[in-house]
mmCIF entry with sequence, helices, sheets and N, C-alpha, C, O atoms, coordinates in Angstrom:
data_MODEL
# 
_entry.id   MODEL 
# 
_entity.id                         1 
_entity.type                       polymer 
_entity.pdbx_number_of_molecules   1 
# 
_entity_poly.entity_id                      1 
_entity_poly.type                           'polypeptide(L)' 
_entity_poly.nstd_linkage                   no 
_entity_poly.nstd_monomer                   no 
_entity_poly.pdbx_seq_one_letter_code       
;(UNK)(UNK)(UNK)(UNK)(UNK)(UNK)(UNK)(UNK)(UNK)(UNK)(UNK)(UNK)(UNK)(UNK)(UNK)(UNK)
(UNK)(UNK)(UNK)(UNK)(UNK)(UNK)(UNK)(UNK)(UNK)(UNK)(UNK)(UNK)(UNK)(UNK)(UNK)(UNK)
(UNK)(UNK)(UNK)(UNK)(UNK)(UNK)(UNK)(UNK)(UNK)(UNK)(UNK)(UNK)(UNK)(UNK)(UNK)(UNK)
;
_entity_poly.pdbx_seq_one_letter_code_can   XXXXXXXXXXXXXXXXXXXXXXXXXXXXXXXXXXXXXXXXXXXXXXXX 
_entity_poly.pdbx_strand_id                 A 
# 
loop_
_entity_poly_seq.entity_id 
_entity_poly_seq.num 
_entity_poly_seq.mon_id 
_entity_poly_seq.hetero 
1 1  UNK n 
1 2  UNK n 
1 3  UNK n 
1 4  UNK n 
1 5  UNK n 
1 6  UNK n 
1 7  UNK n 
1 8  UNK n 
1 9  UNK n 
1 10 UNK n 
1 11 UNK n 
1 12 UNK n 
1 13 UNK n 
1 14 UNK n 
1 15 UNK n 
1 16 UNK n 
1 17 UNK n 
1 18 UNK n 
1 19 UNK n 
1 20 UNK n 
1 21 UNK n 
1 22 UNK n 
1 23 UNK n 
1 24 UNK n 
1 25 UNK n 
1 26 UNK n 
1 27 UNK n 
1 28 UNK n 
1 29 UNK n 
1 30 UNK n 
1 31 UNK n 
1 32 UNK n 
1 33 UNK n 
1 34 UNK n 
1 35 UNK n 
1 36 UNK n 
1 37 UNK n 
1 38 UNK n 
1 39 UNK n 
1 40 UNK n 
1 41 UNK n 
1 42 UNK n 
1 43 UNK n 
1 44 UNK n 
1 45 UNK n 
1 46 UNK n 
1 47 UNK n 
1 48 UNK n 
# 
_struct_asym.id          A 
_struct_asym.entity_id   1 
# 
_struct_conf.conf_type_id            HELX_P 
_struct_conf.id                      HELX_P1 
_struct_conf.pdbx_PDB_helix_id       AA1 
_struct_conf.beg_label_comp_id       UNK 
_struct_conf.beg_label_asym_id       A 
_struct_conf.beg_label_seq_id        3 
_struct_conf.pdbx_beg_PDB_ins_code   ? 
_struct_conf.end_label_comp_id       UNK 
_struct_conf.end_label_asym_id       A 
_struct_conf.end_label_seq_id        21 
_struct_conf.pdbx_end_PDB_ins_code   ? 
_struct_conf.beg_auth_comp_id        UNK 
_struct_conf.beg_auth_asym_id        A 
_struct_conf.beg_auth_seq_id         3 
_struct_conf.end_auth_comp_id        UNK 
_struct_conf.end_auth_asym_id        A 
_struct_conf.end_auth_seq_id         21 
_struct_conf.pdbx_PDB_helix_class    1 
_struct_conf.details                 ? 
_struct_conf.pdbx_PDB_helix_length   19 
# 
_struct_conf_type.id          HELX_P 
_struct_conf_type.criteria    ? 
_struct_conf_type.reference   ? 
# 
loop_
_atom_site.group_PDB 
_atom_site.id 
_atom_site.type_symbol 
_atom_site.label_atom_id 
_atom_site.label_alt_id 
_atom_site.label_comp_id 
_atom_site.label_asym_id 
_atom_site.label_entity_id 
_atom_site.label_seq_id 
_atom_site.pdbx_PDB_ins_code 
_atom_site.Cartn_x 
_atom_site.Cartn_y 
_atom_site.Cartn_z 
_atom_site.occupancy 
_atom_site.B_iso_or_equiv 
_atom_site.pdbx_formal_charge 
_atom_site.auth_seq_id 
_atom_site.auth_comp_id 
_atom_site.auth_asym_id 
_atom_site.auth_atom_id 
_atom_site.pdbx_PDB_model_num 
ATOM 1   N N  . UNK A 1 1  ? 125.895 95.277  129.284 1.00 0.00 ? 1  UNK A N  1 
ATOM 2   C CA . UNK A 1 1  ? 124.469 95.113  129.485 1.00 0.00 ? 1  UNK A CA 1 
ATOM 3   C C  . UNK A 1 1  ? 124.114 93.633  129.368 1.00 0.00 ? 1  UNK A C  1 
ATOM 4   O O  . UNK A 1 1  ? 124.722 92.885  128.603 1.00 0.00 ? 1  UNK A O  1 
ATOM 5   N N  . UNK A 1 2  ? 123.222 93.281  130.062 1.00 0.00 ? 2  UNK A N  1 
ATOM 6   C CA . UNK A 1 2  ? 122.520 92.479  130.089 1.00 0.00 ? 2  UNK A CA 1 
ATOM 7   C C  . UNK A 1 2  ? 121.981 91.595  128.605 1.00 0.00 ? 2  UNK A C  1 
ATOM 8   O O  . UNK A 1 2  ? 121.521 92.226  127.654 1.00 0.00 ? 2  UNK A O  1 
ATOM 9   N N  . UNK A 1 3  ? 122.091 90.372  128.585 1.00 0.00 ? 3  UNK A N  1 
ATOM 10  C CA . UNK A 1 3  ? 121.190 90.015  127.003 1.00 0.00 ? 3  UNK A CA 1 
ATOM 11  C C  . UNK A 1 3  ? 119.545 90.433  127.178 1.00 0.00 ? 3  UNK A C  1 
ATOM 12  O O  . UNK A 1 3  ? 118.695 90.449  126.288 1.00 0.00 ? 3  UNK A O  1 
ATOM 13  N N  . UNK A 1 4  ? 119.443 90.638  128.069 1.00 0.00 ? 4  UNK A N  1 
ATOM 14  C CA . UNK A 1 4  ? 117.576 90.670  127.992 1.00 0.00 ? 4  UNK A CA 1 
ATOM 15  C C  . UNK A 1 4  ? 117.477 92.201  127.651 1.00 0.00 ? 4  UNK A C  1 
ATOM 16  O O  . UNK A 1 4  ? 116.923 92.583  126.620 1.00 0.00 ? 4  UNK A O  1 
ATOM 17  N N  . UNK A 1 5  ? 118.007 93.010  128.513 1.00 0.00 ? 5  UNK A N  1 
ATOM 18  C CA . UNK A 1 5  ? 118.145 94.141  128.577 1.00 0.00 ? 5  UNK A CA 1 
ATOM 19  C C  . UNK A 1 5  ? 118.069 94.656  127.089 1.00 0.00 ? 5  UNK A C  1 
ATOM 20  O O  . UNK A 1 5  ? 117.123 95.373  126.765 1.00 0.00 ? 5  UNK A O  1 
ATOM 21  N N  . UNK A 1 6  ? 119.432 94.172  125.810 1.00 0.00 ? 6  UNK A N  1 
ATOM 22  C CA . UNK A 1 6  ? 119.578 94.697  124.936 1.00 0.00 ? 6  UNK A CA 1 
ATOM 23  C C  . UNK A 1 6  ? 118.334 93.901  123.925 1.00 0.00 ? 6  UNK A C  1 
ATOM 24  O O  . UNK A 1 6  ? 117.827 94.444  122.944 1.00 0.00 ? 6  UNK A O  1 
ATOM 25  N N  . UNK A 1 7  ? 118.054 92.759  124.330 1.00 0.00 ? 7  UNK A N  1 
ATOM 26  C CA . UNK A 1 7  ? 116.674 92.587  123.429 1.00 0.00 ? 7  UNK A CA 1 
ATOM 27  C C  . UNK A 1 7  ? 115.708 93.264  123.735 1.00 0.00 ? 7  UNK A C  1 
ATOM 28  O O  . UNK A 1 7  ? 115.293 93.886  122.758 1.00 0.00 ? 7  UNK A O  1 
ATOM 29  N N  . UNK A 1 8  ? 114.944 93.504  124.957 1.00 0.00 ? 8  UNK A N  1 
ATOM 30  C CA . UNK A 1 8  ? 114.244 94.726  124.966 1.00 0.00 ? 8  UNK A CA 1 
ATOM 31  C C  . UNK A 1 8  ? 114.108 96.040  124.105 1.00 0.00 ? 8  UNK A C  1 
ATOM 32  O O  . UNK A 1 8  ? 113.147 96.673  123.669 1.00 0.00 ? 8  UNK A O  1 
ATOM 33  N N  . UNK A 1 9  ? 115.642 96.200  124.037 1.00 0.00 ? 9  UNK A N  1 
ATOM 34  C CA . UNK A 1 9  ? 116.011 97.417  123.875 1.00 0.00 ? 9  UNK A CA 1 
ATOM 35  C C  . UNK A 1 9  ? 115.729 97.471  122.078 1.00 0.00 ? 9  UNK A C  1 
ATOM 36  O O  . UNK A 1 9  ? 115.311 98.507  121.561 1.00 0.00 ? 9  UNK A O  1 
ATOM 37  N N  . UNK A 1 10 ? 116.060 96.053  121.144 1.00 0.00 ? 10 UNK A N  1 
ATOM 38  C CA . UNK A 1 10 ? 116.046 95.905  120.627 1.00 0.00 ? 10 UNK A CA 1 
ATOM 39  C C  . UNK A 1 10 ? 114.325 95.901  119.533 1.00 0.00 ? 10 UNK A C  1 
ATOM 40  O O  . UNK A 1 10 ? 114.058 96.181  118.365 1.00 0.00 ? 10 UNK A O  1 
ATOM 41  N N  . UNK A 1 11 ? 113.710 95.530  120.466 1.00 0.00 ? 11 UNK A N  1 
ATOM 42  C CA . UNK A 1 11 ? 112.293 95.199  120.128 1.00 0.00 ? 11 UNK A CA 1 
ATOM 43  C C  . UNK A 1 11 ? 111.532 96.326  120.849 1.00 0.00 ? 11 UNK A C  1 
ATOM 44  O O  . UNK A 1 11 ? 110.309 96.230  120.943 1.00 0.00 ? 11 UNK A O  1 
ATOM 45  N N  . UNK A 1 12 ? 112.155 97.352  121.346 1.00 0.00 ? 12 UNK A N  1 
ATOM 46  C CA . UNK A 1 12 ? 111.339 98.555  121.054 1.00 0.00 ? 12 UNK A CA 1 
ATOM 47  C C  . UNK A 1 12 ? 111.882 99.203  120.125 1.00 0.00 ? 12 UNK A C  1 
ATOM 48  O O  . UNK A 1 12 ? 111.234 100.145 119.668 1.00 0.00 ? 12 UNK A O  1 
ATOM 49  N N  . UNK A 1 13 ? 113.107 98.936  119.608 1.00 0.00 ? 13 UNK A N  1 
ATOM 50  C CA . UNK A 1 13 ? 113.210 99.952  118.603 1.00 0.00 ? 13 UNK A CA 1 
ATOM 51  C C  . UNK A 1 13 ? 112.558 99.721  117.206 1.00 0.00 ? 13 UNK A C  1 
ATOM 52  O O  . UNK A 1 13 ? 112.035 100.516 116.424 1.00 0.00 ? 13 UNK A O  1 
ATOM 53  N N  . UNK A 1 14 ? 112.762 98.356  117.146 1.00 0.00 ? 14 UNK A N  1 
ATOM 54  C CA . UNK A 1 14 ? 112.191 97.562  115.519 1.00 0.00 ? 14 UNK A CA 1 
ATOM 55  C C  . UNK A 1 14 ? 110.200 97.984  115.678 1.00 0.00 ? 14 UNK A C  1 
ATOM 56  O O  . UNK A 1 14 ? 109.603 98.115  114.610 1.00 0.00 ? 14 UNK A O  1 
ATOM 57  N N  . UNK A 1 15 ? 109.244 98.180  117.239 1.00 0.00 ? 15 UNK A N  1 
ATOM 58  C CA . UNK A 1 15 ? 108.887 98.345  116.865 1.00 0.00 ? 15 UNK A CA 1 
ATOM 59  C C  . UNK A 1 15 ? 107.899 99.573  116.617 1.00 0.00 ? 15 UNK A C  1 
ATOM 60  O O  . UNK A 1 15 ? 106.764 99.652  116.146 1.00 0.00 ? 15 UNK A O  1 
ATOM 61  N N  . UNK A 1 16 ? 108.962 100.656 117.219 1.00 0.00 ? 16 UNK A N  1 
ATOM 62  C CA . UNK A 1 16 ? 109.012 101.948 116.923 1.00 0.00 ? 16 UNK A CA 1 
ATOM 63  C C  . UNK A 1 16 ? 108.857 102.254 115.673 1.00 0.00 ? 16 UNK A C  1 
ATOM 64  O O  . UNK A 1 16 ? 107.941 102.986 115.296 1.00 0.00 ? 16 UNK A O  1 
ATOM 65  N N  . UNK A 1 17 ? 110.043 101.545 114.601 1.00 0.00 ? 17 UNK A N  1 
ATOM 66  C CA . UNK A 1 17 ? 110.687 102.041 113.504 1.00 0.00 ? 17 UNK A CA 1 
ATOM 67  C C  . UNK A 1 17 ? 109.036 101.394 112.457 1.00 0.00 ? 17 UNK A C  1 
ATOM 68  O O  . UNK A 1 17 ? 108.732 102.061 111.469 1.00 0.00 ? 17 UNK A O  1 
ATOM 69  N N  . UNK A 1 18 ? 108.350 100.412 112.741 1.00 0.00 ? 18 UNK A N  1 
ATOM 70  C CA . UNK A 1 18 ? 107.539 99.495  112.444 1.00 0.00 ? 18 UNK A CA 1 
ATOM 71  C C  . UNK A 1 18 ? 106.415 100.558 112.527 1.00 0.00 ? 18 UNK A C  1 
ATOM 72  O O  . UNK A 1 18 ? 105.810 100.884 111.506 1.00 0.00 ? 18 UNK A O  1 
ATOM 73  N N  . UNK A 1 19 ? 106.141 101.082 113.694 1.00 0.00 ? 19 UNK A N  1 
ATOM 74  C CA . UNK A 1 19 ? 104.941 102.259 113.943 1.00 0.00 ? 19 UNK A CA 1 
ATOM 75  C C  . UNK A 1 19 ? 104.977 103.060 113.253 1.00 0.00 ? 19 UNK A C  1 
ATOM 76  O O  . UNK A 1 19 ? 103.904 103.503 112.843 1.00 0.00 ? 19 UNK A O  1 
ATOM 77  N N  . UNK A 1 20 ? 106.208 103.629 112.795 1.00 0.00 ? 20 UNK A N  1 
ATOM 78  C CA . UNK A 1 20 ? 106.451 105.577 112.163 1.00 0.00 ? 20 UNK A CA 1 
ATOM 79  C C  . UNK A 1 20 ? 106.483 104.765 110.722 1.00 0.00 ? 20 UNK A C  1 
ATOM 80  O O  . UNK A 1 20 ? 105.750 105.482 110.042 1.00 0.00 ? 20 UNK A O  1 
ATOM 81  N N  . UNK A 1 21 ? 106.800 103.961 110.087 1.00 0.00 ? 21 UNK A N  1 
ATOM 82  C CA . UNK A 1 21 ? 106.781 103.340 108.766 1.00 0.00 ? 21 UNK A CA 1 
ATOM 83  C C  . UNK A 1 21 ? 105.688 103.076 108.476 1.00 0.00 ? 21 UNK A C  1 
ATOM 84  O O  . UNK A 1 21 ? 105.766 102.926 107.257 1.00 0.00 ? 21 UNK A O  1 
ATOM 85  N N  . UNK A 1 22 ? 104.345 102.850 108.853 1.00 0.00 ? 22 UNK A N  1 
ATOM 86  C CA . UNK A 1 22 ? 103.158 102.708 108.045 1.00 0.00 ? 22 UNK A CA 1 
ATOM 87  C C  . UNK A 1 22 ? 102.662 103.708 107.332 1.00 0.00 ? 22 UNK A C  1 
ATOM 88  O O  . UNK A 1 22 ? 102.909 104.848 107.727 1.00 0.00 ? 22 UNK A O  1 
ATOM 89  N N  . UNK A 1 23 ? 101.975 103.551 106.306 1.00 0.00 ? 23 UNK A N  1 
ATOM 90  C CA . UNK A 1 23 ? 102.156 104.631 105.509 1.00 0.00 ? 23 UNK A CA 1 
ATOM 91  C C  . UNK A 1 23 ? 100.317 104.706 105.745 1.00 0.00 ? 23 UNK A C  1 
ATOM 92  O O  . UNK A 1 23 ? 99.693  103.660 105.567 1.00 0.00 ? 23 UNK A O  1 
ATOM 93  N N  . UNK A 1 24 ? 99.529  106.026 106.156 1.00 0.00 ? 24 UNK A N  1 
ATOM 94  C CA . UNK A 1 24 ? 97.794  105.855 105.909 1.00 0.00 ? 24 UNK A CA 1 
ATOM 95  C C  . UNK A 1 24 ? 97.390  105.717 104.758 1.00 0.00 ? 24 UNK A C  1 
ATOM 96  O O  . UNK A 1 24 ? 98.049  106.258 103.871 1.00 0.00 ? 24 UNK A O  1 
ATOM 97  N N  . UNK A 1 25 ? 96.569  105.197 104.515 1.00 0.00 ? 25 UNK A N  1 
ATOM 98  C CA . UNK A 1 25 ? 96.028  104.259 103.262 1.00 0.00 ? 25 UNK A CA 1 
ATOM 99  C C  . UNK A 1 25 ? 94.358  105.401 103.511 1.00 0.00 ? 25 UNK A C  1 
ATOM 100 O O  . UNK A 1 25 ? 93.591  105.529 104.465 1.00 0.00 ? 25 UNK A O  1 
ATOM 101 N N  . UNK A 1 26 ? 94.407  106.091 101.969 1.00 0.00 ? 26 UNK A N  1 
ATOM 102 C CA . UNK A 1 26 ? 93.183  107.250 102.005 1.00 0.00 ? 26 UNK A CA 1 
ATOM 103 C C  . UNK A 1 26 ? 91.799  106.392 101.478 1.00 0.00 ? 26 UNK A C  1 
ATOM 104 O O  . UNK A 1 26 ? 91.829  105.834 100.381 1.00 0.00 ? 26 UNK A O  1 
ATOM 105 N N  . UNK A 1 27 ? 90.674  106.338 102.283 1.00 0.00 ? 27 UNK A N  1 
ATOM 106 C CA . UNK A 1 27 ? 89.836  105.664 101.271 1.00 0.00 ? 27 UNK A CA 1 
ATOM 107 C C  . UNK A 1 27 ? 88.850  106.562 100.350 1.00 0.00 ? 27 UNK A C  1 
ATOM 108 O O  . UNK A 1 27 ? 88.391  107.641 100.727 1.00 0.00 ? 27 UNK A O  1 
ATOM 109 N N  . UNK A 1 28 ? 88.630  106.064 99.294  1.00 0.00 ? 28 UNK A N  1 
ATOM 110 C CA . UNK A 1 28 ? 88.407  106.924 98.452  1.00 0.00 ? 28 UNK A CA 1 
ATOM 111 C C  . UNK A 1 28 ? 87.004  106.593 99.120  1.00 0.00 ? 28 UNK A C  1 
ATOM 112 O O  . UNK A 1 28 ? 86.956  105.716 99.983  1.00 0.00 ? 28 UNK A O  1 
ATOM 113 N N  . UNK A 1 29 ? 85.470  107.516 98.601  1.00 0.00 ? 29 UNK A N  1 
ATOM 114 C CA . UNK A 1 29 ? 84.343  106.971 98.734  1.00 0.00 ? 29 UNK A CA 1 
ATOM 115 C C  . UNK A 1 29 ? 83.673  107.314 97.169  1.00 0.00 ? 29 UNK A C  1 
ATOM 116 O O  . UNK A 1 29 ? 83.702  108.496 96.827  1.00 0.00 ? 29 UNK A O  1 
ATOM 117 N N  . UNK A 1 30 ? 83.052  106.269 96.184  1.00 0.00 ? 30 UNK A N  1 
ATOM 118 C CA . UNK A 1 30 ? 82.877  106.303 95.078  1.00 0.00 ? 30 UNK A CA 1 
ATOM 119 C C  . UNK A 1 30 ? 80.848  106.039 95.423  1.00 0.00 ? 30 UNK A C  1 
ATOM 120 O O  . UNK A 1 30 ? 80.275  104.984 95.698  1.00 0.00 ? 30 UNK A O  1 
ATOM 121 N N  . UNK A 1 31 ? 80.215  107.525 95.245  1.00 0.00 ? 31 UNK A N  1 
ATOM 122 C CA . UNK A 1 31 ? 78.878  107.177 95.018  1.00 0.00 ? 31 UNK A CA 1 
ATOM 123 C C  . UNK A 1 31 ? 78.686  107.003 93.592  1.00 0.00 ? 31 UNK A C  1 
ATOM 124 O O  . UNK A 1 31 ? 79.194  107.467 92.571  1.00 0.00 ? 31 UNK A O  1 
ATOM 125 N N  . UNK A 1 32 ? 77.434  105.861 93.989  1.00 0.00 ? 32 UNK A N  1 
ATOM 126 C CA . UNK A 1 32 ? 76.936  105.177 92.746  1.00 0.00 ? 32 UNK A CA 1 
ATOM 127 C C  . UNK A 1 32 ? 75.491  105.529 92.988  1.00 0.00 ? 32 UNK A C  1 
ATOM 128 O O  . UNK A 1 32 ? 74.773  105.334 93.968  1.00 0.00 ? 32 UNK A O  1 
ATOM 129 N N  . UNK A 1 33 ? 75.152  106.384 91.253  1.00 0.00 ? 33 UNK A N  1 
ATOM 130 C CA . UNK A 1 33 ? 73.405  106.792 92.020  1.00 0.00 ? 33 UNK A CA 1 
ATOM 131 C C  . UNK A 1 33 ? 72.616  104.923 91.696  1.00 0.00 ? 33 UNK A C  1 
ATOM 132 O O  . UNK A 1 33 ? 72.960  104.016 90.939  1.00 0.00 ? 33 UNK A O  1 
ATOM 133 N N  . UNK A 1 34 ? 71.627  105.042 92.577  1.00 0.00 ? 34 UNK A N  1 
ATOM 134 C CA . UNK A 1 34 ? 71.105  103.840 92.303  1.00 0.00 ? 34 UNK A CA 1 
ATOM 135 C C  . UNK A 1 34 ? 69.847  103.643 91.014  1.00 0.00 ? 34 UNK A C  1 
ATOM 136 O O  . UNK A 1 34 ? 68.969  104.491 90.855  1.00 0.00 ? 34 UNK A O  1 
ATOM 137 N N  . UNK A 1 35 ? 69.943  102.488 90.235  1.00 0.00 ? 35 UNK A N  1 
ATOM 138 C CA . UNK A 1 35 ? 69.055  102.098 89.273  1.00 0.00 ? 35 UNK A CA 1 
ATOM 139 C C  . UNK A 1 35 ? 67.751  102.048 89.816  1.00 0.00 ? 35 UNK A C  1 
ATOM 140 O O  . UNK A 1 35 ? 67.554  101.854 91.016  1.00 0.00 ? 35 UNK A O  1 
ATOM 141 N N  . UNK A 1 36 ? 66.880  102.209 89.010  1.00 0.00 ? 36 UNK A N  1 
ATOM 142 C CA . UNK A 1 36 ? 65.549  102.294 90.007  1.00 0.00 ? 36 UNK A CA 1 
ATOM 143 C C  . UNK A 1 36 ? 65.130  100.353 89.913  1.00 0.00 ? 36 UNK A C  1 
ATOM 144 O O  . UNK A 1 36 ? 65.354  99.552  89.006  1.00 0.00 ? 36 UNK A O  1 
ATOM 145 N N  . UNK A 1 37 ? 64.576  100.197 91.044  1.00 0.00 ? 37 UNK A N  1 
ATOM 146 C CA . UNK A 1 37 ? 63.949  98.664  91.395  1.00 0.00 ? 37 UNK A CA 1 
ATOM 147 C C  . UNK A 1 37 ? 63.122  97.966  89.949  1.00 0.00 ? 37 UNK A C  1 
ATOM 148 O O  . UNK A 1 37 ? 63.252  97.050  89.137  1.00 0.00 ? 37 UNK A O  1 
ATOM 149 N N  . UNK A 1 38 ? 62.297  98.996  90.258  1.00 0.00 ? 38 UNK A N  1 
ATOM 150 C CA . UNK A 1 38 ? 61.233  98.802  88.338  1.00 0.00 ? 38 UNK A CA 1 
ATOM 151 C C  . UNK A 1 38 ? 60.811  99.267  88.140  1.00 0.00 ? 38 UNK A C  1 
ATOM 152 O O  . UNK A 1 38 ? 60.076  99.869  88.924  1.00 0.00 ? 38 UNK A O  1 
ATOM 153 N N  . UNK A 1 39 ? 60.841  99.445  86.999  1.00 0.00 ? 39 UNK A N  1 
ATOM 154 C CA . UNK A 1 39 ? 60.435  100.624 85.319  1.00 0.00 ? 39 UNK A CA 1 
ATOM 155 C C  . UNK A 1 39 ? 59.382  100.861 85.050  1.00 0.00 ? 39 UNK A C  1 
ATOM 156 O O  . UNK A 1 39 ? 58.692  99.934  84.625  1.00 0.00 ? 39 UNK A O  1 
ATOM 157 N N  . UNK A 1 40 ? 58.819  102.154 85.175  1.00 0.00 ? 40 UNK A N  1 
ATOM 158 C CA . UNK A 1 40 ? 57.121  102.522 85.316  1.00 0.00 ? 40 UNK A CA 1 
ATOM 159 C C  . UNK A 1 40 ? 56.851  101.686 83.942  1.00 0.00 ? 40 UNK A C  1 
ATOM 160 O O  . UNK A 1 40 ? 57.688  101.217 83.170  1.00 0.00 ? 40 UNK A O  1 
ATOM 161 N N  . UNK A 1 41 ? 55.595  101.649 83.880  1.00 0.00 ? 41 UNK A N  1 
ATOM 162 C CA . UNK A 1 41 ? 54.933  100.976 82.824  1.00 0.00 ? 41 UNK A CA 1 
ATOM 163 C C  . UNK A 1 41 ? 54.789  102.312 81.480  1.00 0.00 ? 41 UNK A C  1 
ATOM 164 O O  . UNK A 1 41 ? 54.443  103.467 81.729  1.00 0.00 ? 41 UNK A O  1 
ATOM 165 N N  . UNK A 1 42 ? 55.154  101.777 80.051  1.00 0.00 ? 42 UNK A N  1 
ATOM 166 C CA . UNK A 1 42 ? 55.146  102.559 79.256  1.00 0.00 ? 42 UNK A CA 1 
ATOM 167 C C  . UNK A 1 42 ? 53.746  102.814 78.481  1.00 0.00 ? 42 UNK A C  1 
ATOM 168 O O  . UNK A 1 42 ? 53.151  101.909 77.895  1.00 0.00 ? 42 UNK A O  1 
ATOM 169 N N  . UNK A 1 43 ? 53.304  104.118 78.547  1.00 0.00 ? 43 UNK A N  1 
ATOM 170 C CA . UNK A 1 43 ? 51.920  104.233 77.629  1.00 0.00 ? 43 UNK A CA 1 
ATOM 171 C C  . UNK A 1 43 ? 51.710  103.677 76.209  1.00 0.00 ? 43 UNK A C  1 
ATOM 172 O O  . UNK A 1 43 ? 52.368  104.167 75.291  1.00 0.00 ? 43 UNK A O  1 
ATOM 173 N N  . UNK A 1 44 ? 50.836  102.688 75.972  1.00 0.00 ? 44 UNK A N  1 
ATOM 174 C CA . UNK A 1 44 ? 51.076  102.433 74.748  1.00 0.00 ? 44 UNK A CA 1 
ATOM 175 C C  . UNK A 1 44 ? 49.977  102.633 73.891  1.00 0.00 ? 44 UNK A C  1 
ATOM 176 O O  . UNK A 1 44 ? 50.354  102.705 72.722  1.00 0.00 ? 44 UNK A O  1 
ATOM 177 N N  . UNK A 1 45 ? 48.871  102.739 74.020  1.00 0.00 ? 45 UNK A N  1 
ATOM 178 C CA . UNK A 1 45 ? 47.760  103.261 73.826  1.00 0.00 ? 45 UNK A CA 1 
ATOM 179 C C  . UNK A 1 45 ? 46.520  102.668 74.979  1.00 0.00 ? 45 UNK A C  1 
ATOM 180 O O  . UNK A 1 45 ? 46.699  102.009 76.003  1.00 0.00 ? 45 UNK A O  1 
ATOM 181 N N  . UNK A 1 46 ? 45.165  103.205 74.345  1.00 0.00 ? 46 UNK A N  1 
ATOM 182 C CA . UNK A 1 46 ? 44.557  102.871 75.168  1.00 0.00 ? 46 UNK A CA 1 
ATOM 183 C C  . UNK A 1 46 ? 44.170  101.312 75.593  1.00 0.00 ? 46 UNK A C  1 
ATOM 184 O O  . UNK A 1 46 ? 44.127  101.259 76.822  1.00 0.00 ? 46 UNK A O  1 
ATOM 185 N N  . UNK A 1 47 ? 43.907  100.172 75.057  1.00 0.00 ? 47 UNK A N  1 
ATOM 186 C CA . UNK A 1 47 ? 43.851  98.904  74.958  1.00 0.00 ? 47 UNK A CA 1 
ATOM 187 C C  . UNK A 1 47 ? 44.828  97.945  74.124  1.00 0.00 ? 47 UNK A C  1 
ATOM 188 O O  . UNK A 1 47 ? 44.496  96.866  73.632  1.00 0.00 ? 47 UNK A O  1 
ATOM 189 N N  . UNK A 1 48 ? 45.956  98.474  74.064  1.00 0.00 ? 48 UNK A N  1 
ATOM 190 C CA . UNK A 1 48 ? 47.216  97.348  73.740  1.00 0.00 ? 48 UNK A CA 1 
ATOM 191 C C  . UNK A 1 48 ? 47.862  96.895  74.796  1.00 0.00 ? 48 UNK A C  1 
ATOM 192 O O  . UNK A 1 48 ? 48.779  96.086  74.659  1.00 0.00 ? 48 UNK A O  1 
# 
């Protein structure tokens, strides 16, 4: 065979072997409840 031929041949296989070897990576999804913006006002009596 040919040298081109067997590099071809070569660089589909590496990147065959390259394709079936990745491993899927799971993403987790982490909800976060949200803090409120701002804090009702606290009763403190009538004129304090």
């Amino acid at each position: 065979m040919s040298k081109s031929i067997k590099l071809l041949a070569a660089f589909g296989f590496i990147a065959t072997v390259a394709a079936c070897a990745q491993e899927q990576q799971v993403e987790e999804f982490v909800v976060v409840d949200p803090e409120p913006i701002s804090q009702e006002p606290v009763y403190t009596g009538k004129y304090k």
